[in-house]
C-alpha positions as CSV (number, residue, x, y, z in Angstrom):
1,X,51.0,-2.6,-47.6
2,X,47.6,-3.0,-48.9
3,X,44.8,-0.6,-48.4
4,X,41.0,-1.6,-47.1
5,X,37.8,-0.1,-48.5
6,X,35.8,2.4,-45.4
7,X,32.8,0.4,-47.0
8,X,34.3,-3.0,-46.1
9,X,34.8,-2.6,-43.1
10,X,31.3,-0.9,-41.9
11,X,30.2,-4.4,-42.5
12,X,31.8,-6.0,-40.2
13,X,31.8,-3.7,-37.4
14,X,28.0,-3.2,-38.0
15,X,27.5,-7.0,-37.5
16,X,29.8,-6.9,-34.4
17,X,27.8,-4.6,-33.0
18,X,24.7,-6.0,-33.9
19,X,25.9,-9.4,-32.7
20,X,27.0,-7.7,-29.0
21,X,23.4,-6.1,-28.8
22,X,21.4,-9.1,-29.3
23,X,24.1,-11.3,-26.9
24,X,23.6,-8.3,-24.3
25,X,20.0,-8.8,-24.5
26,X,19.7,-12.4,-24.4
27,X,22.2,-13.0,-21.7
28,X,20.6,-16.1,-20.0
29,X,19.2,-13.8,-17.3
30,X,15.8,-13.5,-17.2
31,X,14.4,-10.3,-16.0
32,X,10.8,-9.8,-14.5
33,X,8.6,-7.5,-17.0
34,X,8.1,-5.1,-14.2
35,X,11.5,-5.1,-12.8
36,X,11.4,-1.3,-12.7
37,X,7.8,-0.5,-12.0
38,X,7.2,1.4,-8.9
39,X,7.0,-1.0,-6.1
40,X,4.7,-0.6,-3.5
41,X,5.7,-2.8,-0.2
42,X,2.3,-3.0,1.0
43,X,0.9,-5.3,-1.5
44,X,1.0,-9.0,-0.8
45,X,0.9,-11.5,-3.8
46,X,-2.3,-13.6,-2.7
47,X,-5.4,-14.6,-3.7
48,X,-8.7,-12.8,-2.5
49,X,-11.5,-14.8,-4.1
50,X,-14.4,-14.3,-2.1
51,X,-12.8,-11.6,-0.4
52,X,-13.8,-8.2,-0.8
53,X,-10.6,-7.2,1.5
54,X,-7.5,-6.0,-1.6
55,X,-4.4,-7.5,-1.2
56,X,-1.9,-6.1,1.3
57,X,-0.6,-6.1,4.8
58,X,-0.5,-3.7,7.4
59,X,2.2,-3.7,10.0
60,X,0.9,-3.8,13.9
61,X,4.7,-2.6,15.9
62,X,4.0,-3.1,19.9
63,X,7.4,-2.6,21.6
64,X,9.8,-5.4,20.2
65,X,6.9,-7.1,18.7
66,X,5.8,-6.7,15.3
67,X,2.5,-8.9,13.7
68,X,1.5,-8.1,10.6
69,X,-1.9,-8.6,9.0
70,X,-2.7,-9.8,5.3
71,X,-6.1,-9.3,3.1
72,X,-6.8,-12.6,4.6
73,X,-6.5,-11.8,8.6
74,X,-8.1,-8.4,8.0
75,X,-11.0,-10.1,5.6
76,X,-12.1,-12.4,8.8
77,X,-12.8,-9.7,10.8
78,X,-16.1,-8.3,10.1
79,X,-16.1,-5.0,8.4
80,X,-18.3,-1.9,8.6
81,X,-19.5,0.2,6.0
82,X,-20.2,4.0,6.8
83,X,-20.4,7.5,5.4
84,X,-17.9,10.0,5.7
85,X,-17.4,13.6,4.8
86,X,-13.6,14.2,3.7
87,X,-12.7,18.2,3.9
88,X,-10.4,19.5,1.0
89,X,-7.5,21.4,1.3
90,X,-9.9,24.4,-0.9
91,X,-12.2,24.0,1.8
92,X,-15.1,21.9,-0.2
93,X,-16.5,18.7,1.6
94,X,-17.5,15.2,0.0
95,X,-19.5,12.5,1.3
96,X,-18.0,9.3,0.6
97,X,-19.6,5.6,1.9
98,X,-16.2,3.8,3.3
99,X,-15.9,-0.2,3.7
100,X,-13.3,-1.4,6.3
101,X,-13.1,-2.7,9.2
102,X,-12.7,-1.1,13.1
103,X,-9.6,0.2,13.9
104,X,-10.0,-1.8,17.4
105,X,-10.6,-4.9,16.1
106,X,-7.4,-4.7,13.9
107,X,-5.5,-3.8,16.6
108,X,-7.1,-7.3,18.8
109,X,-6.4,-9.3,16.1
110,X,-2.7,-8.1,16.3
111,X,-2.7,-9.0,20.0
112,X,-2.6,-5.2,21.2
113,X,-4.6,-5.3,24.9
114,X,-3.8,-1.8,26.2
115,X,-2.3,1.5,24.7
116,X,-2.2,4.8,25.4
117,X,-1.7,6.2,21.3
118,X,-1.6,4.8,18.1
119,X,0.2,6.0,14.9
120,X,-1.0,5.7,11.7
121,X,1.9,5.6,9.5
122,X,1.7,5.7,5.1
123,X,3.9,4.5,3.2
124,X,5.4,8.0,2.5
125,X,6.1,7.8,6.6
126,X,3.1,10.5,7.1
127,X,1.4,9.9,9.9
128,X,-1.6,10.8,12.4
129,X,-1.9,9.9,15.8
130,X,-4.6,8.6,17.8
131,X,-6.2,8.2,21.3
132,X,-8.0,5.3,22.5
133,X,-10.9,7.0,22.5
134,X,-10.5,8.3,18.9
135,X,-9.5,4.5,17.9
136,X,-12.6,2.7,19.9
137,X,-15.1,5.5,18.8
138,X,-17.9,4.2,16.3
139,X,-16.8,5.0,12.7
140,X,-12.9,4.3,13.3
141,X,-11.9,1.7,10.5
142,X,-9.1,1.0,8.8
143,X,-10.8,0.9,5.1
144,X,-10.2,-0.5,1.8
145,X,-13.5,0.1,-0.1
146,X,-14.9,3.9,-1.2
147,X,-17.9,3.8,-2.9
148,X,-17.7,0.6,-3.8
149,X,-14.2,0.7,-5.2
150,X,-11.1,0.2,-4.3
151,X,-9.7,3.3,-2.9
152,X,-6.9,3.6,-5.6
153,X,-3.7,6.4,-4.8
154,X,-5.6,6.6,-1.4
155,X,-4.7,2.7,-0.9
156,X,-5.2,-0.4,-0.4
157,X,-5.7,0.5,3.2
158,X,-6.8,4.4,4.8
159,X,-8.0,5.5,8.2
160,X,-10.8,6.8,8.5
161,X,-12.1,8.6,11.7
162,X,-15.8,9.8,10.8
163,X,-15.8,12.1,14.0
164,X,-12.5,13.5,13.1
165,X,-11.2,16.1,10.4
166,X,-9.7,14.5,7.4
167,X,-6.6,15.9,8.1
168,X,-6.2,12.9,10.8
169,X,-6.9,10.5,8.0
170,X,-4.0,8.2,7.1
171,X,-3.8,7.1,3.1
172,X,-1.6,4.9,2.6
173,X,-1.7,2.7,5.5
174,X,0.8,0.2,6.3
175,X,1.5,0.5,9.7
176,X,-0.1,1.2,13.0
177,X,2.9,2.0,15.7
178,X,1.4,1.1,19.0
179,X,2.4,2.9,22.4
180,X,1.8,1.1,25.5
């Protein structure tokens, strides 16, 4: 019998495994660059040049019947600007200037005629619920802007009820649940 050298055969097992790395890596299959990024359903891949509306959708469920809105439904219907005061959780306030557009008019462009309560629901499944009266009252919007920015871990898409605590605020938004 003849005896091998450890050193001789590192080599070789070293390219081996070299060789089934790189072969691994390069298997043919091409995988998206942000395969495992956080993914956030609410986003729709669209363009939004000359609008100021982010891209997204928003989910309008009445009954059976589900329509739901993108940027570019939400960016024909005129939007609103106001100011709001959002109430912390330490009990400060801050006065915010929200863009958006009326949480009535989203729900008419959905198709909704009658209701008797809304639900805001986030994409964590929080959600507030709302009267028609809280939903036609001025300074209901569904908004996408604060301060003149997009409204970043808050977004794309928030109620906002000026009239009502921020604790009936929605971040998040990508679905209004409709009750007849």
């Amino acid at each position: 019998m003849f005896k091998v050298s450890k050193k001789l055969l590192i080599v070789p097992v070293l390219m081996l495994s070299l060789a089934l790395v790189l072969t691994g890596c390069s298997s043919g299959a091409k995988q998206d660059a942000n395969a495992n990024a956080p993914q956030n359903n609410n986003q729709a891949p669209a363009d939004t040049a000359g609008s100021s509306v982010p891209a997204c959708t928003i989910d309008v469920v009445n009954g059976s019947a589900t329509v739901t809105l993108t940027e570019k439904e939400l960016g024909a219907i005129p939007a609103v600007t106001l100011k709001a005061t959002m109430k912390k959780k330490d009990g400060s306030e801050q006065e915010y200037e929200y863009t958006g557009i009326p949480l009535a008019k989203v729900l008419e462009a959905a198709g909704v005629k009658a209701y008797t309560k809304v639900s805001a629901v986030a994409s964590d499944d929080y959600a507030c619920e709302y009267t028609p009266d809280m939903i036609n009252a001025e300074g209901s919007i569904l908004a996408y802007n604060r301060d003149g920015e997009a409204l970043g871990n808050s977004g794309p898409l928030m109620t906002i009820l000026k009239e009502q605590p921020s604790n009936k605020w929605c971040k998040n938004t990508v679905k209004l649940t409709v009750t007849p």
